[in-house]
C-alpha positions as CSV (number, residue, x, y, z in Angstrom):
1,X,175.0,165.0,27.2
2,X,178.7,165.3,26.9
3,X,181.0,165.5,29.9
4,X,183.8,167.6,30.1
5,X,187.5,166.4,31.5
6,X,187.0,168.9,34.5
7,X,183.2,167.1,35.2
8,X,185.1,163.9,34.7
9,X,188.3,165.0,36.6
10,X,186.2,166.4,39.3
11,X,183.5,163.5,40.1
12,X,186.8,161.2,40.7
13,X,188.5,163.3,43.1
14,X,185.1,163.6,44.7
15,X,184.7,160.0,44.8
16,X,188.2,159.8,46.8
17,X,187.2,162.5,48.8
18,X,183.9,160.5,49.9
19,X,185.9,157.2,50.9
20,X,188.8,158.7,52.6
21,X,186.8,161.2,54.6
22,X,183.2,160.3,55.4
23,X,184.6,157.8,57.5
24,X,185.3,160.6,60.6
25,X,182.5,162.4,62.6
26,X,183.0,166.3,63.9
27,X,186.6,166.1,64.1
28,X,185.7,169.5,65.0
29,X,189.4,171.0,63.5
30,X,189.1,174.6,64.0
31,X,191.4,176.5,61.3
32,X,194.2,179.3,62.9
33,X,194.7,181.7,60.3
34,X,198.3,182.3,61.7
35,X,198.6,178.6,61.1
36,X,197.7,178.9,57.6
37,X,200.0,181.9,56.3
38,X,203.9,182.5,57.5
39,X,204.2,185.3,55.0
40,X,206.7,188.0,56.5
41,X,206.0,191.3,54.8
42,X,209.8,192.0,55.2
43,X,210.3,189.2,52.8
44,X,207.8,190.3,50.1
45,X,209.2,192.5,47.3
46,X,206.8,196.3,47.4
47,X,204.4,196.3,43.7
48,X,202.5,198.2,42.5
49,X,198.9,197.3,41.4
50,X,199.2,194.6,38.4
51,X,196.3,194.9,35.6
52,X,197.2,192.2,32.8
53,X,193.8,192.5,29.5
54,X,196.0,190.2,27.3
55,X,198.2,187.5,26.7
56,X,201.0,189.4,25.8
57,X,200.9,191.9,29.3
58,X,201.7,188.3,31.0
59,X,205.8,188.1,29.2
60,X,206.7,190.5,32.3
61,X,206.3,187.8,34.6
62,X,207.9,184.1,35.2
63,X,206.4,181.5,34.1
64,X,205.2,180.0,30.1
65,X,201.4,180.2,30.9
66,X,201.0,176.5,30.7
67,X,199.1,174.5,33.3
68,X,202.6,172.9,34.2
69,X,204.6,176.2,34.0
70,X,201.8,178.3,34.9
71,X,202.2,182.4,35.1
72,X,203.2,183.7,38.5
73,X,202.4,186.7,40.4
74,X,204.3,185.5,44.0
75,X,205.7,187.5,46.6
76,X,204.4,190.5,46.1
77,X,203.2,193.2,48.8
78,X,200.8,195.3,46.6
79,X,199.7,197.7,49.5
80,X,198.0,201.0,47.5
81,X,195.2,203.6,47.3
82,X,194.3,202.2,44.1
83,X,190.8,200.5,43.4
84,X,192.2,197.2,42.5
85,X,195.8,195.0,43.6
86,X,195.8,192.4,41.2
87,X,193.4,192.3,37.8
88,X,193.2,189.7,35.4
89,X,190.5,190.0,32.2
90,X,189.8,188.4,29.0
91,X,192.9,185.6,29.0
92,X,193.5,182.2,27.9
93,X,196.6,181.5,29.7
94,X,197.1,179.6,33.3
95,X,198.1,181.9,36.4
96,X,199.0,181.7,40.0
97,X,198.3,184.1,42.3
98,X,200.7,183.0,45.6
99,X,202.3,184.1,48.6
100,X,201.0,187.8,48.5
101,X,200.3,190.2,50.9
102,X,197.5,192.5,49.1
103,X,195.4,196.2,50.8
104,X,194.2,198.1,48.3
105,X,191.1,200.0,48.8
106,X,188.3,198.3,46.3
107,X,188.9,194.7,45.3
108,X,192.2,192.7,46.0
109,X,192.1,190.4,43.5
110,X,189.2,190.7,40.4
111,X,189.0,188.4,37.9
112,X,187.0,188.4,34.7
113,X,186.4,186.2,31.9
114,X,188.7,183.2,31.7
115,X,187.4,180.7,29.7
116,X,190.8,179.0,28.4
117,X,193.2,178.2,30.7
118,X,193.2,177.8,34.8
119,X,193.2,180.4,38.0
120,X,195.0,179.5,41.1
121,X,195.4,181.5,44.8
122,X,197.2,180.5,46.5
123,X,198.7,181.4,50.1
124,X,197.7,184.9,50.1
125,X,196.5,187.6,52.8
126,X,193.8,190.0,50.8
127,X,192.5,192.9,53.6
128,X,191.0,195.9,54.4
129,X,189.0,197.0,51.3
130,X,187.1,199.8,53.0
131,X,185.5,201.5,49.8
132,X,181.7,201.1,50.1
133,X,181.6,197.7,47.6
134,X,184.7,196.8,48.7
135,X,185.8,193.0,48.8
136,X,188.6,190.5,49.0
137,X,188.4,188.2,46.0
138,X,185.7,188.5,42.8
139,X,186.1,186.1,40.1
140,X,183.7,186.1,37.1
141,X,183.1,184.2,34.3
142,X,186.1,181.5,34.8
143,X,187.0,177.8,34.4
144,X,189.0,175.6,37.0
145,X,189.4,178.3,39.7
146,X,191.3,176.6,42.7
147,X,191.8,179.0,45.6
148,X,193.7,177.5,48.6
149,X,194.7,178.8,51.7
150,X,193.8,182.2,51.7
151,X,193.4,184.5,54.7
152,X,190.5,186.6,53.4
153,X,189.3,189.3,55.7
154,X,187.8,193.2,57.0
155,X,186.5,193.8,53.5
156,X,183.2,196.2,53.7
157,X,181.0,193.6,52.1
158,X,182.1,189.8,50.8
159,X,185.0,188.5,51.5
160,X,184.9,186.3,47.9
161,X,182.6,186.1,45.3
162,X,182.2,183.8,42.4
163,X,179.9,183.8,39.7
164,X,179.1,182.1,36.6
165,X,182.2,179.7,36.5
166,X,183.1,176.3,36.0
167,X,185.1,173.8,38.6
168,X,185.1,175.6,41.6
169,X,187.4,174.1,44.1
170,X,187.8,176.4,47.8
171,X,189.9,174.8,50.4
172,X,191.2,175.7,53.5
173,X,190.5,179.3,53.6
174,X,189.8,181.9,56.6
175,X,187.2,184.7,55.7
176,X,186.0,186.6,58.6
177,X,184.9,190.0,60.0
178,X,183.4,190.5,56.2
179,X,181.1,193.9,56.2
180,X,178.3,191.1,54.7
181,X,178.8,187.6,53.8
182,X,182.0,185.7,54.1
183,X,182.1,183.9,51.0
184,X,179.4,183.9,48.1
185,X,179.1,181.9,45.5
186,X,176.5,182.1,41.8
187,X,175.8,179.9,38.6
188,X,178.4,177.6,39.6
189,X,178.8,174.6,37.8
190,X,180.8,171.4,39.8
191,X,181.4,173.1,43.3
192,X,183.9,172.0,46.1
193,X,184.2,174.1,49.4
194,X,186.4,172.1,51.7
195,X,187.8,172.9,54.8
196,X,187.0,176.4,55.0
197,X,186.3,179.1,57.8
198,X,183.6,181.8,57.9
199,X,183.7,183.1,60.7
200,X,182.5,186.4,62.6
201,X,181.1,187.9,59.5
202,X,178.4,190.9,59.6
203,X,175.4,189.2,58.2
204,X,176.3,185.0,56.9
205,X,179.3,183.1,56.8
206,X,178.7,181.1,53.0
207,X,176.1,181.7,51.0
208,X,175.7,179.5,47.7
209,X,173.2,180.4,45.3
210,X,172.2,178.2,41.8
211,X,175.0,176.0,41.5
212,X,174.9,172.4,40.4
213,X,176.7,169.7,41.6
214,X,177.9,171.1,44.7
215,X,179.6,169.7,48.0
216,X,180.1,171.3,51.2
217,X,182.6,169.4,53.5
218,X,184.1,169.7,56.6
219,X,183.6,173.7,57.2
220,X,183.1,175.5,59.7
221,X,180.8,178.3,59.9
222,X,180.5,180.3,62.9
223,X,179.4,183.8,64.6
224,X,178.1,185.3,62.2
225,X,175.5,187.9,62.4
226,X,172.7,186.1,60.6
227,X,173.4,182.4,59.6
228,X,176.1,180.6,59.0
229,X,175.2,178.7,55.9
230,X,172.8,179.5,53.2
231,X,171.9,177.9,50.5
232,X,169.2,179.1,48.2
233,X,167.5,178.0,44.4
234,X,169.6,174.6,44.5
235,X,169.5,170.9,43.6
236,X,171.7,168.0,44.7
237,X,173.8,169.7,47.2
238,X,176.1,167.7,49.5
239,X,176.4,168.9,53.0
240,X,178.8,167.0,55.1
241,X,180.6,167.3,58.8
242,X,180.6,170.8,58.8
243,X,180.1,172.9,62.1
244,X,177.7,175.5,62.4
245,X,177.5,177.2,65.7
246,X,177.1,180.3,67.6
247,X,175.1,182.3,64.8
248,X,173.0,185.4,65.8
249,X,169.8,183.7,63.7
250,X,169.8,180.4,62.2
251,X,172.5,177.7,62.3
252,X,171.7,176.9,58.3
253,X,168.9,178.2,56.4
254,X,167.7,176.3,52.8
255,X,165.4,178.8,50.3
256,X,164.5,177.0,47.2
257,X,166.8,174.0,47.9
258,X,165.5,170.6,46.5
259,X,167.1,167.0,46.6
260,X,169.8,167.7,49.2
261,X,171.7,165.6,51.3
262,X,172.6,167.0,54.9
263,X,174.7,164.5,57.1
264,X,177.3,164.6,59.7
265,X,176.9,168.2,60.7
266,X,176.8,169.7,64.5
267,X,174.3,172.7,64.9
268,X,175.1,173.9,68.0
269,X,173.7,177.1,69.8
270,X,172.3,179.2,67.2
271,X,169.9,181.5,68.7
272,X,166.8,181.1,66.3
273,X,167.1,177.8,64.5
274,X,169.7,175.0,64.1
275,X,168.3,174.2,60.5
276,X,165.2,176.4,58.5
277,X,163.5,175.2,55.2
278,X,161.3,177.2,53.6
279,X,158.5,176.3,52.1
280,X,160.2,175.6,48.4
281,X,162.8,173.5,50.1
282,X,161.5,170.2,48.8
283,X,162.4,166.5,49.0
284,X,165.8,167.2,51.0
285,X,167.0,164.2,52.9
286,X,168.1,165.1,56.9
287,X,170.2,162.5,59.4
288,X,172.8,161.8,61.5
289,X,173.3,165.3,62.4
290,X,173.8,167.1,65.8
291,X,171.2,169.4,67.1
292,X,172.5,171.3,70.2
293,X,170.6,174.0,71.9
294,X,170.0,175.9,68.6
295,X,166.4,177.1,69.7
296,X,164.5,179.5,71.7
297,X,162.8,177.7,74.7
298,X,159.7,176.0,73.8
299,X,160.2,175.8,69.7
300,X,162.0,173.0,68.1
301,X,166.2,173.0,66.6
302,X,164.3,172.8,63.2
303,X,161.8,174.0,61.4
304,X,160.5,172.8,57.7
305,X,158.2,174.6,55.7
306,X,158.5,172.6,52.4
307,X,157.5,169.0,51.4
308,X,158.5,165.3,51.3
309,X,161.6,166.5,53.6
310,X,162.7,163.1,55.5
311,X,164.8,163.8,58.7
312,X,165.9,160.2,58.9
313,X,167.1,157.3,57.3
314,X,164.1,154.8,57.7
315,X,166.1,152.1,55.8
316,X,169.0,152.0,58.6
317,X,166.2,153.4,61.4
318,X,168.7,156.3,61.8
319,X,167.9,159.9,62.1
320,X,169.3,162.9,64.2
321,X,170.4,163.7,67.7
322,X,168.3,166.4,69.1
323,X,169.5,167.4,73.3
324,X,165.8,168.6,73.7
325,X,164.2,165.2,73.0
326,X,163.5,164.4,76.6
327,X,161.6,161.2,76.9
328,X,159.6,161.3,73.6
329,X,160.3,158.4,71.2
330,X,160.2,160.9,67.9
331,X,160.9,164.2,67.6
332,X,158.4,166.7,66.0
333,X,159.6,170.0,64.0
334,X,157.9,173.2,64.2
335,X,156.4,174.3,60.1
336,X,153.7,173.8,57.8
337,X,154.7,170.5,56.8
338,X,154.3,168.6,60.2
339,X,157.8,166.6,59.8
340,X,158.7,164.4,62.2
341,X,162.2,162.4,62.8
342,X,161.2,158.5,63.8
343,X,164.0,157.7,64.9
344,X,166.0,160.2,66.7
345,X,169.6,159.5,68.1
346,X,170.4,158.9,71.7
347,X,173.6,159.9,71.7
348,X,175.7,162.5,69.6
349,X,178.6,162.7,67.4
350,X,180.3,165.2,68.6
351,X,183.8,166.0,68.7
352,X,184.6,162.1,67.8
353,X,187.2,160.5,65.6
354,X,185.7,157.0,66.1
355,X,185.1,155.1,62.8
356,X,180.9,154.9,62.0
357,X,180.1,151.3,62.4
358,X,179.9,148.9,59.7
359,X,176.3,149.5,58.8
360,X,176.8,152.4,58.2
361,X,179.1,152.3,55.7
362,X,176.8,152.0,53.1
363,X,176.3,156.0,53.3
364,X,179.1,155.9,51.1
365,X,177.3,154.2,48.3
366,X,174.5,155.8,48.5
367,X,176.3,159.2,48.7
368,X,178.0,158.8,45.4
369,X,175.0,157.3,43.9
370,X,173.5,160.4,44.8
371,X,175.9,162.4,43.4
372,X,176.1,160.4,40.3
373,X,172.5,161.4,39.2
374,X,172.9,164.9,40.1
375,X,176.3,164.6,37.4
376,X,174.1,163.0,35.1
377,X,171.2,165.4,35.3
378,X,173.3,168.7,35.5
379,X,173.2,171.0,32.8
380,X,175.0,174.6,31.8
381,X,172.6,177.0,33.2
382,X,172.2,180.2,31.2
383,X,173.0,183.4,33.5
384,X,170.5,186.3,33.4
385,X,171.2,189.7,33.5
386,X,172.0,192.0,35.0
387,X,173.9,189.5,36.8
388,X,173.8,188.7,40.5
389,X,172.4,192.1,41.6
390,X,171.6,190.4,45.1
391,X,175.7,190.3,45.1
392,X,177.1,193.8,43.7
C-alpha cells in the first residue's frame, strides 16, 4: 500500500514519543485547567459568530492560509445566542483556531469537510452549550487536526467529537462535567491522545470507536459516571500510563477490541471493574499495570469474556499488580474465558518516576514492532451511513 507523509510523519514522532516517555511509570501529573489557559476576557476583542464555506470568506482574517502562515481566528470572545461560534466547511486552506473564549448555545467550534489543508486549536475555552445536542468541539471529515490545550467543558452531551478524519493529534486538554462523554472519537485513521483530562463527565470520560493505528498515553480519566475509558470495534490500540480511577462502573471497558496492548496504567477504585472485556475482545495483551481496589468484595479487578487475552508477559515472567492477591501465587479473573495472570506483581508502580530496569527495556522494541504491523496492515476504512448515529 502506499503511505502517506502524515502516516510517515506520524509513526516518527510516535517512535520519539515511545523512547522519551515509556521510560517513566504513573507520574501521576494531574492537569489544572487554570494552569492550562491565562486568557483574560478583558483582553479578548467581542465577535460575533464567524461561518467561513470558502476560500475566499478567509481574506478577512490574518494570515496567507499556508501551513507556515496559516489563517487565524485568535483572540476572539465570541459569546452569543447563536447555534454555532466558529464554523468552518468545505476548505482547502490551513487555520488556527487560538486563544478564544467561545459560549454559544449549540456547537462552539464545528468543523466539516477539510480534506486539503490543516486544522489547529489551540488555547481555547469552549463552554456552556446548553441546547439539547449541544457540544464543545465537532470536527468531521478532516486531515491533520491538532487540538492542544483546550479547556473543553458543561456542554449537554460531548465535549469533542471527531469522525472520519485523518492524523488525529489531542494533547493536553481538560474536558469535564460533559452532559455524556468527554471526548469521542470515530473512523479515525492514525490517532494520538496525549496528556489529556476527562474528568467528571455524565456517562464516560473517552470513548474511541473504529480507528486504526491509535495511542493512548499518559491520560487521565477519572469520575466519571460510567467508565472512564472505552474503547470499542478496534485493532492495534496502544494504551500506555494513563490513570483511570474513581469511575461510578468500570475503570476501562474493551467491546470488540482485538490485538491491543495495555501497559503502565493504574486502575484504581472503580466501583465495578478495573478493566472489562467482552466476549469479542480477542487476543489483547495485559501487563505491568496497577489494579487498586477496583472491585466489589468477593469478584476480581478484571474480568475477560473474550479469547487468547494474555495478562502477562511470560517471556520476561512479568504480569500485573493486583492489591487483592493475598497469598496466592497467580491471580484468576472472573469471565468465560478462565484467564489467569501467572505471574502477578508484588509490588506496584504507583506514583513513581524511577527508571524500569534494564530488562525491561525491551518493551520499547517490542512496542514499536507492534505498532509497526498495525502501520503496515492499516487500511482507509469506508464510513457507513448515516454516520455515527451512536454520536449525534
Amino acid at each position: 500500500m502506499r503511505f502517506s507523509k502524515y502516516r510517515l510523519l506520524f509513526l516518527i514522532s510516535i517512535t520519539v514519543l515511545l523512547f522519551s516517555t515509556v521510560k517513566y511509570i504513573h507520574t501521576n501529573n494531574r492537569i489544572d485547567p487554570g494552569s492550562i489557559l491565562q486568557l483574560n476576557l478583558f483582553d479578548l476583542e467581542e465577535h460575533e459568530p464567524i461561518t467561513i464555506s470558502t476560500n475566499e470568506d478567509f481574506l478577512s482574517f490574518p494570515g496567507s492560509g499556508t501551513l507556515e502562515d496559516p489563517y487565524l481566528f485568535e483572540n476572539y470572545n465570541i459569546t452569543s445566542d447563536y447555534p454555532f461560534g466558529i464554523r468552518i466547511s468545505s476548505t482547502t486552506k490551513h487555520f488556527l483556531i487560538k486563544n478564544c473564549f467561545i459560549d454559544v448555545t449549540l456547537t462552539g467550534i464545528l468543523i466539516e469537510d477539510i480534506f486539503e489543508g490543516s486544522v489547529r486549536i489551540e488555547n481555547n475555552i469552549i463552554t456552556d452549550s446548553d441546547y439539547e445536542n449541544g457540544k464543545g468541539v465537532v470536527i468531521y471529515f478532516a486531515t491533520e487536526v491538532v487540538l492542544e490545550e483546550n479547556v473543553i467543558c458543561n456542554h449537554k452531551t460531548y465535549g469533542l467529537v471527531i469522525a472520519g478524519a485523518n492524523a488525529c493529534y489531542i494533547v493536553r486538554n481538560s474536558f469535564s462535567n460533559n452532559g455524556k462523554t468527554g471526548m469521542a472519537t470515530a473512523y479515525v485513521n492514525i490517532l494520538g491522545i496525549f496528556e489529556n483530562e476527562c474528568n467528571e463527565n455524565e456517562n464516560g470520560g473517552m470513548y474511541v470507536f473504529e480507528s486504526d493505528l491509535a495511542i493512548i498515553k499518559e491520560n487521565d480519566c477519572s469520575s466519571n459516571g460510567e467508565e472512564g475509558l472505552l474503547l470499542e470495534q478496534i485493532e492495534g490500540c496502544v494504551v500506555q500510563n494513563n490513570t483511570i480511577e474513581r469511575n461510578r462502573i468500570w475503570g476501562m471497558r474493551m467491546k470488540g477490541a482485538e490485538g491491543s496492548l495495555l501497559n503502565y496504567n493504574l486502575f484504581r477504585d472503580n466501583e465495578e471493574r478495573g478493566l472489562y472485556l467482552d466476549e469479542n475482545s480477542n487476543r489483547n495483551w495485559i501487563y505491568q499495570n496497577d489494579f487498586i481496589n477496583s472491585s466489589r468484595t468477593g469478584y476480581s479487578q478484571g474480568k475477560d469474556e473474550g479469547e487468547e487475552n494474555r495478562w502477562c508477559d511470560e517471556f520476561m515472567k512479568t504480569g500485573n499488580f493486583w492489591d487483592d492477591l493475598g497469598d496466592e501465587l497467580e491471580y484468576t479473573l472472573d469471565g468465560d474465558s478462565n484467564s489467569v495472570d501467572l505471574y502477578p506483581l508484588r509490588q506496584g508502580n504507583v506514583i513513581q518516576t524511577q527508571l524500569i530496569n534494564e530488562t525491561n527495556l525491551l518493551s520499547i522494541p517490542c512496542t514499536i514492532g507492534f505498532m509497526l504491523i498495525v502501520f503496515v496492515l492499516t487500511v482507509k476504512k469506508k464510513i457507513p451511513q448515516p454516520l455515527f448515529s451512536t454520536l449525534l
